[in-house]
N, C-alpha and C positions, 0 to 999 in steps of 0.2 A: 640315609633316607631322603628320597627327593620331597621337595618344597609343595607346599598341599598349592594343588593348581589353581586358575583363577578363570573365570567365565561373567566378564560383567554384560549384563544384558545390555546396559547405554550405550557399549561400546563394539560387540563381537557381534558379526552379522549372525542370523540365528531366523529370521524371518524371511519366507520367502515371498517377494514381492515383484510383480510383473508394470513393466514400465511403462509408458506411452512412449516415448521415444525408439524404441526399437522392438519393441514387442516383446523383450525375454526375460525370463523370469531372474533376478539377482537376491541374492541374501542379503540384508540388510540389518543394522543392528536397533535396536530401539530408538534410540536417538532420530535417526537419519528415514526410520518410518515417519516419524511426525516430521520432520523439516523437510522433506520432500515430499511428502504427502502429498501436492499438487501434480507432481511428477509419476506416482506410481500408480497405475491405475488400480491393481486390485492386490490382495493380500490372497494367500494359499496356505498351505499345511499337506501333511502329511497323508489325511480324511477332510472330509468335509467339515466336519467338528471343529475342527482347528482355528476353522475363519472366526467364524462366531468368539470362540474362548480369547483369541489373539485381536479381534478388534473390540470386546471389552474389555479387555487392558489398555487397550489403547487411548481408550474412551476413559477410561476411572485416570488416565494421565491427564487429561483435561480436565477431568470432574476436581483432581486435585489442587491443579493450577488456578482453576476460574471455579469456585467452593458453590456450590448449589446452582451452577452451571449457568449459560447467560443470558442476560435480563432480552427480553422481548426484543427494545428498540438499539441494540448491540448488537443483535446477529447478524442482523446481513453485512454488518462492518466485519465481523470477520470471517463472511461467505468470502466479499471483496478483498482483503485485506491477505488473505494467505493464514499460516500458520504463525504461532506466536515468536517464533524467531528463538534469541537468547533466552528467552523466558522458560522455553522450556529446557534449555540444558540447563539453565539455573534452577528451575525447579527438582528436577533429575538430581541433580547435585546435592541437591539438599540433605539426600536420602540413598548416597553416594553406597554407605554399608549394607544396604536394605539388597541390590539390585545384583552381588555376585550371585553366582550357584554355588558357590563354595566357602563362601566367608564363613570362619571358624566359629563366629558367633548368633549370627547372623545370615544365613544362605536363604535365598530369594526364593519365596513361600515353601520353605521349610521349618524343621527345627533340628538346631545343629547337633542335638546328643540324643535323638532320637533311638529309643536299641529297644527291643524285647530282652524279657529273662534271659530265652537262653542264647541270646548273641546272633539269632538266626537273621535272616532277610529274606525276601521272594525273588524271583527272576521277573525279567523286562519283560513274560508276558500279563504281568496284574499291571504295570503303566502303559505298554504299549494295546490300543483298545483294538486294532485291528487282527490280533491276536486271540482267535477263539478259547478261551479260558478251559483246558481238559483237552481240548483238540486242536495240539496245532500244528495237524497235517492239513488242513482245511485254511490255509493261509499260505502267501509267496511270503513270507520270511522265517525262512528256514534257514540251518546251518547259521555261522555266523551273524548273519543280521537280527539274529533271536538273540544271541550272546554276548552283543554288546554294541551300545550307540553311542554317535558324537555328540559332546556337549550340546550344541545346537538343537540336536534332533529330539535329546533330553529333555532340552528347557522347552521346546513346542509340545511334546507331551506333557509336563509338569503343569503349565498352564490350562492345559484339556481336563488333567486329572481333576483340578481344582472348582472345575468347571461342570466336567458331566460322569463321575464315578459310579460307578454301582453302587448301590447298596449291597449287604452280604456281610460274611465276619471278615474279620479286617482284625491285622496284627493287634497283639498286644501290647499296649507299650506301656514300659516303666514309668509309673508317676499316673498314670492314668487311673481314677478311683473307680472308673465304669467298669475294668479288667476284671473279667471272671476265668480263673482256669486259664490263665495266658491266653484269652481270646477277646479281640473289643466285638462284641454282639455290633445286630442292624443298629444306624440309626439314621437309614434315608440313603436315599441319592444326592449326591454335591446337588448344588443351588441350581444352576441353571439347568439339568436335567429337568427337573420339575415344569420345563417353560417350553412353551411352540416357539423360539424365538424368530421373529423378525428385524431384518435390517432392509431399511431404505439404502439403496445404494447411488450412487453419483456416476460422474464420470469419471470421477479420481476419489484416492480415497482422502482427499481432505475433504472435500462434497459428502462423501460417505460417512466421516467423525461427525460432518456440522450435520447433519438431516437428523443423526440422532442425538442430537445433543443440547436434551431437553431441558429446559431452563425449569427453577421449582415457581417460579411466578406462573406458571400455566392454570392453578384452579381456576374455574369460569366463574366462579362467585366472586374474585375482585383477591381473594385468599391466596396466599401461597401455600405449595402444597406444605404436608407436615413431614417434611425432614428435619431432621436433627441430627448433629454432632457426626454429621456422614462425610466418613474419609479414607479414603482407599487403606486397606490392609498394614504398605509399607508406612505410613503417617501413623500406624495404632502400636502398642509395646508387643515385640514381636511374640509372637504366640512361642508357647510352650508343651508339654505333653498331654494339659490339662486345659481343659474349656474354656475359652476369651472369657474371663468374669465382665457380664456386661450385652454380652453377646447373645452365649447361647441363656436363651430366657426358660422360662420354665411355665411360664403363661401367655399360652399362645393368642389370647386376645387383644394383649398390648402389642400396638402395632408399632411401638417407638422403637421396638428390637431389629425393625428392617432398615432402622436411618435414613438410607434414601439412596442413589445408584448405584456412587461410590463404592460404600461398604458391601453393595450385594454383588457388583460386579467382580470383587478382589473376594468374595466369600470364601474365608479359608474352614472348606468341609470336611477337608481331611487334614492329618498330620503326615508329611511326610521326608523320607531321609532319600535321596540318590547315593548308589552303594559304585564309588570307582577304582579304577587303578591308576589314578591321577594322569591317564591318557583317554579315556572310554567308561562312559556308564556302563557298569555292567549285573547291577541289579539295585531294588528299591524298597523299601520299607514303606509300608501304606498304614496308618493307623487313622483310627474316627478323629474328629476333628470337633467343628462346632457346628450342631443341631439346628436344625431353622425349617420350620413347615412353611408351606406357600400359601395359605388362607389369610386373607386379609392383606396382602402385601401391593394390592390394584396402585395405589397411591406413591411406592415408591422403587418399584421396579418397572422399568418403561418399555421392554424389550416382548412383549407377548401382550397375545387377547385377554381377555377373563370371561368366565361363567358365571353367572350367579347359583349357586346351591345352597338347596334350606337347610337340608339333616346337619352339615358339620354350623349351618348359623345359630340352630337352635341349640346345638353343645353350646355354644359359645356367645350365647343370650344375643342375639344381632338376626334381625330379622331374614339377612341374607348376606351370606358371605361367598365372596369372590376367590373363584379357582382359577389356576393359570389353564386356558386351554395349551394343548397339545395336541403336536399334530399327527394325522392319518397315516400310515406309508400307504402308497400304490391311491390315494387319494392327492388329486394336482388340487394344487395353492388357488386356482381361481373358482371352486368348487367351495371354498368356505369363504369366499373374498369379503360377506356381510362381518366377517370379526375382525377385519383391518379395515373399515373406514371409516370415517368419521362420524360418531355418535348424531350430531342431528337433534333434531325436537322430532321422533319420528311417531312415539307411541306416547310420549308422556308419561313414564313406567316411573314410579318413583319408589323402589329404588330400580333402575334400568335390571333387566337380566340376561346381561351383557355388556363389555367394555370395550373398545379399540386399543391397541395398544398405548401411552402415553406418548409414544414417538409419534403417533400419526395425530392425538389434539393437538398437539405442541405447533405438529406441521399446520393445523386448520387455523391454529390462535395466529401464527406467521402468515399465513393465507388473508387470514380477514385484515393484518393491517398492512398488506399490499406489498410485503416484504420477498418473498418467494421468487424465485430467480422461475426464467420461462425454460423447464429446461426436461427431457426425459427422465424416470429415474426405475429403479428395477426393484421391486419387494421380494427380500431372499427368506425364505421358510427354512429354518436348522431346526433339528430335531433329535433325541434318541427316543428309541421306546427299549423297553427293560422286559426281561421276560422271568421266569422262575424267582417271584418273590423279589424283583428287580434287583437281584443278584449278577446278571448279566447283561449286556447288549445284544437286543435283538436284530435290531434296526435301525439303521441312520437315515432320517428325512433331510433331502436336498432338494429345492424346488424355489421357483422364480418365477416373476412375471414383467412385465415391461407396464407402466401407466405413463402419463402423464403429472408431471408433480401440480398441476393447477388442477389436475381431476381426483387424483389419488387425495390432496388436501380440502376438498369442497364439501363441506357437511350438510348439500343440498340435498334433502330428502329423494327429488327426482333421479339427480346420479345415483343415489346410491340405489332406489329402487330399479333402474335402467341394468345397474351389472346383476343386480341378485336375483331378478326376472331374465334376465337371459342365461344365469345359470342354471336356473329354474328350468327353464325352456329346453336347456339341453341334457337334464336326467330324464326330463320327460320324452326327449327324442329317444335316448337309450332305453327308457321302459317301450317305447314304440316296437323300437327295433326288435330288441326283444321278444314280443308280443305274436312279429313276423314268426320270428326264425321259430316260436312256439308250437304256432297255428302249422306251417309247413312242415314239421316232424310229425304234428299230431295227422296231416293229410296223408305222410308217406309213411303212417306207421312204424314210426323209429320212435328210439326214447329221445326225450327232448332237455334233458338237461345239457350235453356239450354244445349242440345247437342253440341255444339259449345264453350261454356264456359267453361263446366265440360274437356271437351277435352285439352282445352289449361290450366287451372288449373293443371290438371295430369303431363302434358309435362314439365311447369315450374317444379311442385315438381319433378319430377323425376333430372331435369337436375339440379335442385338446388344443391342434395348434390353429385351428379357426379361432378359437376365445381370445386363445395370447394377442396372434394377429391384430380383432377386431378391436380387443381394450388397447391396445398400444397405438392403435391409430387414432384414437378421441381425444383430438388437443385441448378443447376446451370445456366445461360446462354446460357451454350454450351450445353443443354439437349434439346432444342429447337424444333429441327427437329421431335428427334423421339415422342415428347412430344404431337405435332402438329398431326402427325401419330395417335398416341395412342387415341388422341381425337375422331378424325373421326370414327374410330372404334368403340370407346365409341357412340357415337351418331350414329352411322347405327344401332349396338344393341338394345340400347335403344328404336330406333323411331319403329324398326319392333316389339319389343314387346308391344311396346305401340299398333300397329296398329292392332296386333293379340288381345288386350283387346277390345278394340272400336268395331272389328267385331263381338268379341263372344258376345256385351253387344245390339248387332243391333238384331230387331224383324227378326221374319219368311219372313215379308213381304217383306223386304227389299233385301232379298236374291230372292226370286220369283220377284222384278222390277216391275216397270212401266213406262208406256211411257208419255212423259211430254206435255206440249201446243206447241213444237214445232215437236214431235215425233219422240223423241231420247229418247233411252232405259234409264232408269237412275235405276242400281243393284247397289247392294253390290259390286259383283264379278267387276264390272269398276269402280267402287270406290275405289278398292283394286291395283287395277292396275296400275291406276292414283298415287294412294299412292306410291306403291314401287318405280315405275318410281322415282316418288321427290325425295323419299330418295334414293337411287343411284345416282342421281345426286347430290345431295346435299352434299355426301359423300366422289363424287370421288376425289382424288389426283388431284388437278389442275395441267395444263403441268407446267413444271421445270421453274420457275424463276417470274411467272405471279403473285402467292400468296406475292411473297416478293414486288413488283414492284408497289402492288396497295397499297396508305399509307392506313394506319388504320383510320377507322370513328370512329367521336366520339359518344359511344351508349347509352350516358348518356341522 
């Protein structure tokens, strides 16, 4: 019998990470992600999912080393400063058994004697997510790369599972009191599912751990936040077939069951076993894990917006309880940008009904004491959305923006009303356009619904990489005004060129008119007219003080 193999994640490259030094992408092993951290500019995977699930691990490494993460006037020491050096391999060490994929006792967010009744297992397509579940001929990994993965490849999906699974029936496993009939019923989507998450990004990923790496000193009442006894997965007694006593709660109103980043980042939601032949995974065991709804958890998960919602407050005697937003597909990141930035004194809503992420006060509370490095940085939107009783993946959200980290941290009411009014300004270009391409099917007597679509499809792409462009070029605060100006401009431009496509793409007929059922002329040429009008309005300069006066809606 050969020797049961070994995959220590500190030590076996397993990550793949793109350098600054030569631009190409090298595997890397956990370890040498944190210590060169300044070195790699960004972290990948397999999907997009990946990044997100592998730089909150990487994240609850720190949350481990430095417990409730670091005090206000310490950070920019170790923005300067680099990574922790030995510290972290001696913390690593600590927990040396916790970190193989294979340890007999102990295998790295698993449980090692994991088995159903009758001895069965799934195949790699319930862990590998890009694997259409029923179909998968509807996927490039067919033949062989369906029937077995490398360690490596295993442990970046093992970390995703734990991160954004489905809900659905899920093995039975032995020792599990929830087992009915050999099957574990629903009980949710892994943890971070649940989240729109957002990462501030750097120019490396140590820039990238520190922006997020929100210290619990942050309440604005002088308060620290309320974590408790919050410590990544591998620091708690390794779990077993049966629910963390401690963990999963059974009252979802005590919010002490969320601890605080740590524990939500390492969230073990599932139970699961990797099935090898001590060269290749070559199937997996997925069982329910530990239960954890997202209401009420604003305080100590830092990675997403929130909602305020009454119905699930008034279950739960609290005048308004806070949901994780989540995000859109085929809906771009600067389209909701009023739920990543900084809260503000804007309405005086008590309780607000809405949050920013905790990463971005963190970044505002750094902002105001003058700590915040002068530098770019990028806000990445990860996503899934679930479909069939979120038994599957429907959709994966990947999307980005480029700000300014002294703009994207300013919880000046002004800025923030400047970006959510010029988003404002460009749905309202899209309903324009729209409007065009309406009025000129209704002239040349076509049906007007594909003209109507393609219309507003154009307007979005167009304004899409104008938005990026224009927010990425506002270095400061004080650039505001003319920033605001520069817009309007941009979008008078845009919408007339837009309008002059839509005419030259309208028939003969539509130009020559006709008179309708109630006998009004309906041309091109009053279609055109009707257009410009909008846009001039739409465009002009509001009288002096009226724009600052109305607070910003949220366009999320």
């Amino acid at each position: 019998m050969p020797d049961t193999p070994s995959f220590d994640l500190r030590t076996e490259p397993w990550i793949p990470a793109t350098f600054i030094s030569d631009g190409q992408e090298h595997m890397v092993s956990l370890t040498d992600a944190l210590l060169n951290a300044r070195d790699i500019r960004s972290i990948g995977g397999d999907m997009p999912i990946q990044t997100p699930a592998i730089t909150r691990l990487l994240l609850s490494v720190l949350y481990g080393l430095c417990p409730g993460g670091p005090p206000l006037d310490e950070w920019r020491e170790l923005w300067d400063e680099g990574p922790f050096g030995d510290d972290i391999t001696d913390y690593l060490d600590q927990y040396a058994d916790r970190w193989d994929l294979f340890d007999e006792r102990t295998p790295f967010f698993q449980v090692a004697d994991l088995r159903t009744e009758k001895g069965t297992y799934s195949g790699l397509e319930k862990l590998i997510f890009d694997v259409p579940n029923g179909d998968p001929f509807f996927t490039t990994r067919l033949g062989e790369g369906l029937q077995r993965i490398s360690f490596a490849e295993a442990a970046r999906w093992l970390v995703t599972a734990q991160a954004f699974d489905p809900s659905g029936i899920k093995s039975g496993a032995v020792g599990d009191p929830r087992v009915k009939g050999g099957k574990g019923y629903p009980i949710g989507i892994a943890w971070t599912g649940n989240l729109g998450v957002l990462i501030c990004e750097g120019a490396n990923l140590w820039q990238t751990l520190l922006l997020n790496f929100v210290g619990s000193g942050l309440n604005p009442h002088g308060e620290p936040l309320p974590w408790s006894d919050d410590m990544p997965a591998w620091e708690r007694p390794q779990p077993t077939a049966l629910a963390t006593p401690g963990l999963d709660q059974e009252h979802p109103g005590d919010i002490r069951r969320f601890h605080g980043p740590a524990t939500l980042m390492t969230w073990q939601s599932r139970r699961i076993r990797l099935i090898h032949d001590d060269q290749w995974v070559t199937g997996v065991i997925i069982a329910n894990g530990d239960q954890l709804k997202p209401q009420m958890a604003d305080s100590h998960e830092t990675m997403t917006a929130w909602r305020g919602s009454e119905p699930p407050g008034k279950a739960l005697g609290q005048p308004l309880v806070y949901m994780p937003r989540t995000h859109t597909p085929n809906r771009a990141i600067w389209r909701g940008i009023a739920t990543f930035l900084p809260s503000g004194a804007i309405s005086g809503e008590q309780p607000a009904k809405s949050k920013p992420p905790l990463t971005v006060d963190w970044l505002n509370k750094l902002e105001l004491r003058g700590l915040l490095p002068d530098i770019q940085v990028r806000m990445h939107a990860y996503g899934v959305t679930y479909g069939s009783n979120n038994s599957v993946i429907d959709e994966v959200v990947d999307d980005a923006m480029d700000l300014h980290l002294h703009v994207l941290a300013s919880d000046s009411d002004d800025v923030k009303q400047c970006f959510v009014s010029a988003a404002g300004m460009a749905d309202k270009g899209a309903d324009i356009c729209r409007s065009l391409a309406s009025n000129l099917a209704l002239a040349a007597e076509i049906p007007p619904d594909a003209w109507r679509t393609q219309a507003t499809q154009q307007a979005y792409a167009a304004f899409d990489r104008l938005y990026r462009n224009w927010a990425a070029g506002i270095a400061s605060p004080d650039q505001i005004d003319q920033a605001r100006e520069q817009w309007r401009s941009i979008v008078r431009t845009t919408l007339n060129d837009l309008g002059d496509s839509l005419l030259a793409q309208a028939p003969p007929s539509a130009f020559i008119g006709r008179y309708d059922t109630a006998g009004t002329l309906q041309s091109a040429g009053k279609a055109d007219l009707f257009f410009r009008s909008a846009v001039n309005k739409l465009t002009a300069a509001p009288p002096i003080g009226t724009e600052q006066d109305n607070p910003p809606q949220d366009n999320a």
